[in-house]
N, C-alpha and C positions, 0 to 999 in steps of 0.2 A: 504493500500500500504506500503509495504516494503524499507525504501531508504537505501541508498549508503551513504559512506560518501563524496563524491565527489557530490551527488543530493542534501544533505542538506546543503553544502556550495551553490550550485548555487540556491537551493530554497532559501535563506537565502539574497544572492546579490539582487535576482534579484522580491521578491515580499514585499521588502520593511520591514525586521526582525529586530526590534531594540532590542528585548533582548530576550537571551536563558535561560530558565529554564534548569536544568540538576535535575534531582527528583531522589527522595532514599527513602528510608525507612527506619524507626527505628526497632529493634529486635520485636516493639508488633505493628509493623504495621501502625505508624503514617507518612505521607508522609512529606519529608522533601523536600527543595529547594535551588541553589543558582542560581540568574541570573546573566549572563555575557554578554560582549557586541559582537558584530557581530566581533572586530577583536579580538577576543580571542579564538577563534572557533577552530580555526588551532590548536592551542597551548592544547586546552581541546580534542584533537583527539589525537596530536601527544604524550602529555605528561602527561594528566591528570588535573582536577585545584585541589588546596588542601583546606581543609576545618579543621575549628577544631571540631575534633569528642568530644572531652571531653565535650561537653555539649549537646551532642547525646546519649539519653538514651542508654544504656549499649554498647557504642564503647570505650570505655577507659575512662583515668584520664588526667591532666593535664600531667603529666609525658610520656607519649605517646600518643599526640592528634595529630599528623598529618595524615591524610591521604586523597586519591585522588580521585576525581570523572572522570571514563569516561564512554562518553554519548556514548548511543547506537542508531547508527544511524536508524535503519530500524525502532524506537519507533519513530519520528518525529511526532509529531500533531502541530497541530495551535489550538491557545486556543480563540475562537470564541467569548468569552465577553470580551476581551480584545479590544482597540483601532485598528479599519480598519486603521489610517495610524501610524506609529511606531507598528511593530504585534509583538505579541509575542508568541514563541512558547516553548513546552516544549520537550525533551528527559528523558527517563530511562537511568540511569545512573549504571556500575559496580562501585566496590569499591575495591582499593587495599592499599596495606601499598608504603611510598615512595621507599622501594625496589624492586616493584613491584610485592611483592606475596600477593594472593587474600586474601581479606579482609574476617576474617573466618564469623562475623557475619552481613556478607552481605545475604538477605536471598533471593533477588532474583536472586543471585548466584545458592545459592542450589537447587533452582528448575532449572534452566537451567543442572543443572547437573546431577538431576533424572529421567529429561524427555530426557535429553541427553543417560542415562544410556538403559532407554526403547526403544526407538530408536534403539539402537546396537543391543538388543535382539529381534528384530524384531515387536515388540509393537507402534502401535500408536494408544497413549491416545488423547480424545477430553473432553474438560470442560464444562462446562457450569453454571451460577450460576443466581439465585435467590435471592434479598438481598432486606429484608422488611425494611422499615424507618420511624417514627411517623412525621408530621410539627404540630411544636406549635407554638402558637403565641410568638410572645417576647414584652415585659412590655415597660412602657413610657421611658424607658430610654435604651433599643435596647436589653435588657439581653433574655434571654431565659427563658420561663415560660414552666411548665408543661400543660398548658391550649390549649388542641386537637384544631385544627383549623376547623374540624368540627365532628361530630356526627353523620356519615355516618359508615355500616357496608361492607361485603364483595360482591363486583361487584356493590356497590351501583352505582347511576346515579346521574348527576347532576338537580336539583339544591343540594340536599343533600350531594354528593360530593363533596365538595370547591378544593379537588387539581387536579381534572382535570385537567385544564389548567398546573398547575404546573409540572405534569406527563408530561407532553403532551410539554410541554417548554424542561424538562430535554431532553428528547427523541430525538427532533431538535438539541439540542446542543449537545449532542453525534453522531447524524446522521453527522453534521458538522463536527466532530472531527474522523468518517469512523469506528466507534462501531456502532453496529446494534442490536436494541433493538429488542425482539420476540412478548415482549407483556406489558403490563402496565394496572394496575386495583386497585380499595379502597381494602383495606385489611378488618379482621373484625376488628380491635378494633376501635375506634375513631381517625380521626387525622393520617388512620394507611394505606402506602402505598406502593406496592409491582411491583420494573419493572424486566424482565424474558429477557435473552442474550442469544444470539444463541452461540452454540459450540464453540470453538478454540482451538486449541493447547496450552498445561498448562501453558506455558509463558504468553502467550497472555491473556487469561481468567485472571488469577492474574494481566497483568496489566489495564485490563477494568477494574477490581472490583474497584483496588486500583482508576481509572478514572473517574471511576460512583460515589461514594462516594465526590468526590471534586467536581463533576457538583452539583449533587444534593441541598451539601450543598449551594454552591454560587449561584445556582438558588433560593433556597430557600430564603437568606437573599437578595438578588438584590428584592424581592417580600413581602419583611418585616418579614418572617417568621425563625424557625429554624427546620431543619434536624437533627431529631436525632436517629442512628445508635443506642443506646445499647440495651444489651438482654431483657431490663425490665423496660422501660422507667415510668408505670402505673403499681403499685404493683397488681391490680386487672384486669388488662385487657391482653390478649395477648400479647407476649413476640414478639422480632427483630430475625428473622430464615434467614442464610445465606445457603441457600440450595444448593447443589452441585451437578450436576447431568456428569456424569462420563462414558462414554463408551470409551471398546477397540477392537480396528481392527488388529487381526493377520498376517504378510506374506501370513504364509501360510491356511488363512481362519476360522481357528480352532473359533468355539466359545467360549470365555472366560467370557462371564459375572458371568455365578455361581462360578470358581473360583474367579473372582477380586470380587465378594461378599463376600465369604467366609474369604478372606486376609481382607477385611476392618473389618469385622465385629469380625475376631479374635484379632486386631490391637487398637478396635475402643476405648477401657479404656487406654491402654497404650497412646495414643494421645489425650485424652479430655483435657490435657492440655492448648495443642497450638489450639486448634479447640473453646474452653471456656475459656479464660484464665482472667476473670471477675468474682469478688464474684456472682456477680449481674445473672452468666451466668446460676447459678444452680438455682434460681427461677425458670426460664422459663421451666426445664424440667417437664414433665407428667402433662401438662394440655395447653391446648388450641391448640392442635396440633402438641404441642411439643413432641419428645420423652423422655423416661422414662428407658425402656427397650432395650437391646439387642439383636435385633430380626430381620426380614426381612419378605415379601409378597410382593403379586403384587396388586397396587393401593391402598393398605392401606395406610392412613396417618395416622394411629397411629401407625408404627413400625418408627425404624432406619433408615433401608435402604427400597425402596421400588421399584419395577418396575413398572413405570405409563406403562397406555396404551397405547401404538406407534408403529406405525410401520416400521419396514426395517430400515433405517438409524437414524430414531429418538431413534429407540431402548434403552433405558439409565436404570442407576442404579441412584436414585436419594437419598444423606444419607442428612436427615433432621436434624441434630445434632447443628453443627457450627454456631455461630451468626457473626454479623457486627462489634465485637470487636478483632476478631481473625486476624492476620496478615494473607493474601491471601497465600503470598509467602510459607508460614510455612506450613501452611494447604495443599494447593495443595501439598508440596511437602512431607508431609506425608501419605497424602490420596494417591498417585501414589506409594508410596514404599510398604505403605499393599499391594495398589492391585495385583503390581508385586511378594510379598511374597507370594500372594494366588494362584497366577498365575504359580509362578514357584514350591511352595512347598507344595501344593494342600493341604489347610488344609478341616478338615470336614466343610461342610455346613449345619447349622443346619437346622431342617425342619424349613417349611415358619409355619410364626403363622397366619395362616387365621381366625383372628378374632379380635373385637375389643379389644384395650389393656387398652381402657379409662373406657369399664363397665364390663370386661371378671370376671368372680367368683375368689377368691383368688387359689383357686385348680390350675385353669392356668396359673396363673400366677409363683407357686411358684419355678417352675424348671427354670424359663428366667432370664439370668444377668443381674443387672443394671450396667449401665453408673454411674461414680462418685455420690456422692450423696451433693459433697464440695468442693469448691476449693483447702480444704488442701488433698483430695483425691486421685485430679486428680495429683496433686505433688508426694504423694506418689506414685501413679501408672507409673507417668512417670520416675522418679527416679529407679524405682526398675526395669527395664523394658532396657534388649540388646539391642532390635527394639529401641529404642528414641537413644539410645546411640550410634547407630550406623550410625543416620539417623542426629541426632542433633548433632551440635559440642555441647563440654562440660562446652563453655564462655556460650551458649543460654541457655541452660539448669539451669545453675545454676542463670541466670538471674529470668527466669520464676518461676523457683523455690524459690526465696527471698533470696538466696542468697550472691549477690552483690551488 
């Protein structure tokens, strides 16, 4: 449900709200917070509350740290582990400067602004994401240990499976929270677990992910264990795949998926930046279902992008690249700008590679491009690259790139 902000002050009065979260995000994706109290609500609608950004990975310096949160009201949830009497709920928050112009490295700005752009041009895009997670135990003193919480493989069953329950706990508390889970299951490595979200519109998708991430973990530690999101948590097992699955619906009906494949996949080096932006992110590629190459087919899970089997509305592009270290915000809203380049400036689409790319002979392999093979790669590529620079302000960029 979408509120008002006249619904979130009366939800606010009248079921008993003692403190409001206003959430943000830093440039690589880390969710920030300030809580406020219920009469301050008015004042965080009409004028903003300020924070200081200078200790906000790359929002500035002391020399220019003010700037303002305001909360979006139709994001409203109640955060369901929180105390039934004093409750507390959270909003997404925009970000501007105290003169009121938009905050450039606000980045769930920028996807409101590319999905706003596809809109005009008669495009509606729908998300959906896939985000794999390991639970390790955590040692006598609460820290987090690399030691799998169990040694169950993929779709295993309980008793083998220990996060079950765990799955199955997060699941309730986002159904409580009005995100709706598709599906939930063990992953293969050890310890390694995978929940699947139905479609939304690209705002909304980036702010489940950013949502499912925060449940998971605080379900995990309310249950002694820890949640952990990165691309490579076990040098030898299966990597964290933040998989993205992507259809678009024309006006006027036109089928678009092989163009918006074609944009992704001509786009997809110039963006491994913001999509991998972890040393750790280049391990994971070309093995264990990772990809490697730049490629596309249908059902194959060793290309890039792939078309599962579905039908009619399920119909999607799904690109297997991006892990759980990548900011939502950045990625949707560069994964929506190829598509629409592909969309509107038809580039070639290469043939599908219908075959495996994990035992294919070197001969087949040797005409397909890889994806970065390094972090200082994907820097280059994004640097040398109009499409980032046109897409990315030039503060994010040279963040990403080690620059500031």
């Amino acid at each position: 449900m979408k509120y008002s902000r006249q619904e979130v002050e009366q939800y606010v009065q009248e079921e008993d709200v003692k403190f409001i979260r206003l959430a943000f995000c830093d440039v690589f994706g880390r969710q920030k917070n300030i809580s406020i109290m219920p009469q301050e609500l008015s004042r965080a609608f009409e004028y903003g509350i300020a924070f200081d950004a200078s200790s906000v990975a790359g929002f500035g310096d002391e020399a220019h740290s003010d700037l303002l949160l305001h909360p979006d009201p139709e994001t409203l949830m109640l955060l369901p582990w929180r105390p039934e009497h004093g409750k507390v709920v959270r909003m997404f928050s925009g970000i501007s400067y105290p003169d009121g112009r938009p905050f450039e490295c606000d980045t769930r700005s920028l996807l409101k602004g590319a999905a706003g752009r596809a809109e005009k041009l008669g495009y509606h895009f729908a998300f959906g994401a896939e985000q794999e997670f390991y639970l390790f135990c955590l040692d006598e003193n609460g820290r987090p240990t690399k030691t799998p919480y169990d040694e169950a493989g993929y779709m295993d069953i309980a008793p083998e499976d220990k996060g079950e329950n765990i799955r199955r706990e997060i699941c309730l508390t986002l159904e409580q929270m009005g995100i709706s889970p598709e599906s939930s299951h063990h992953e293969e490595g050890p310890g390694q677990n995978e929940i699947d979200f139905r479609y939304s519109d690209p705002v909304a998708a980036a702010d489940n992910a950013m949502t499912f991430r925060t449940v998971a973990k605080t379900v995990a530690h309310r249950n002694g264990l820890t949640a952990d999101f990165g691309p490579k948590p076990l040098a030898h097992k299966p990597g964290n795949g933040f998989h993205v699955n992507l259809s678009v619906r024309a006006d006027d009906g036109t089928d678009l998926m092989y163009p918006m494949i074609a944009g992704i996949l001509d786009k997809v080096r110039d963006m491994t930046l913001f999509l991998n932006p972890d040393e750790s992110s280049y391990a994971r590629f070309g093995s264990d279902r990772a990809p490697k190459y730049i490629s596309w087919s249908r059902e194959n899970r060793s290309q890039l992008v792939r078309i599962p089997a579905a039908p009619g509305e399920y119909r999607r592009a799904e690109l297997r690249s991006p892990d759980p270290t990548s900011n939502p915000y950045l990625a949707f809203t560069l994964i929506l700008s190829a598509a629409l380049y592909g969309i509107e400036q038809k580039p070639l689409l290469p043939a599908a590679a219908d075959f495996n790319l994990y035992t294919a002979a070197p001969s087949l392999l040797a005409g397909i491009p890889q994806l970065p093979a390094d972090l200082d790669s994907a820097r280059a590529a994004a640097l040398d690259s109009s499409f980032i620079r046109e897409h990315i302000p030039a503060s994010i960029l040279e963040i990403y790139c080690g620059r500031r």
